[in-house]
C-alpha positions, 0 to 999 in steps of 0.5 A: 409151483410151491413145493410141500412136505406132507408126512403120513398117508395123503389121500387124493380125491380128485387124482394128483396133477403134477409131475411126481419126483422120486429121488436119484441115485447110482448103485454106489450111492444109494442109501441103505434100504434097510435105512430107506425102509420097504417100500420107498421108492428111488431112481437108479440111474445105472441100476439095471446093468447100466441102465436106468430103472426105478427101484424099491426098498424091500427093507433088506435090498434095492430091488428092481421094478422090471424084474424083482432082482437086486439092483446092480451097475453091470 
């Protein structure tokens, strides 16, 4: 299957197929939020007190999607 960048807002008319890959990071490596930019979204593999969980950049902070707080690796 190809692979493609897009920049900017992409609209879908007929849904996306496919799987969609965000990218993964430990507490300790992920990329500054404020840097990231609100509202990218990342895996953090030990974000929820060891455990896995997606998490958004509020452009401050890496916030958790299951509770709204800080990610944090205990």
């Amino acid at each position: 299957m190809a692979s493609t960048t897009f920049s900017g807002p992409v609209t879908a008319t007929s849904g996306f197929v496919g799987d969609i890959k965000v990218p993964t990071y430990t507490v300790a490596s992920a990329p500054s939020a404020a840097t990231a930019g609100a509202g990218t979204l990342v895996f953090v593999s030990n974000g929820a007190a060891g455990s896995a969980i997606l998490a958004f950049s509020d452009g401050t902070n890496w916030k958790r999607s299951d509770t709204g707080g800080t990610i944090a690796s205990s």
